[in-house]
Every structure is written in C-alpha cells, then in structure tokens.
C-alpha positions, 0 to 999 in steps of 0.5 A: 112539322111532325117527328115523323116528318122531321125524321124523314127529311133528317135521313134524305139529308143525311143520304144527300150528305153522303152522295155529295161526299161520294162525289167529291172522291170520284172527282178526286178520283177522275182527276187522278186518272187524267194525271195519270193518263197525261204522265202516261201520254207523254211518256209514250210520245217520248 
C-alpha cells in the first residue's frame, strides 16, 4: 500500500474511532435521561 493510502485509511479509522466514542456518551447519556425520567415519573404518580 501506498503512504498515501496508507494515510487515508489511517485518518478514516482515526474518525471511525472518534464517532464510536461519540456514541458511547449519547448512549451514556440516553441512559441517564431514561433514569431520570423514570425517578421523575414515579414521583409524579406518587
């Protein structure tokens, strides 16, 4: 493979690696909310 190549698919994994981490935190994030919107839920019906 070529440097230049080489370089390319060095930067889309790069990028791929950051989008996955973006990922994990909304996820974090989504699941969070739902906990907060459980506690919230219940304490409404309470």
């Amino acid at each position: 493979m070529t440097d230049v190549a080489e370089s390319k698919v060095t930067g889309i994994i790069k990028t791929l690696n950051v989008l996955e981490d973006d990922l994990d935190s909304l996820t974090g994030k989504v699941g969070d909310m739902k906990k907060q919107l459980n506690v919230k839920t219940l304490t409404e019906i309470d």
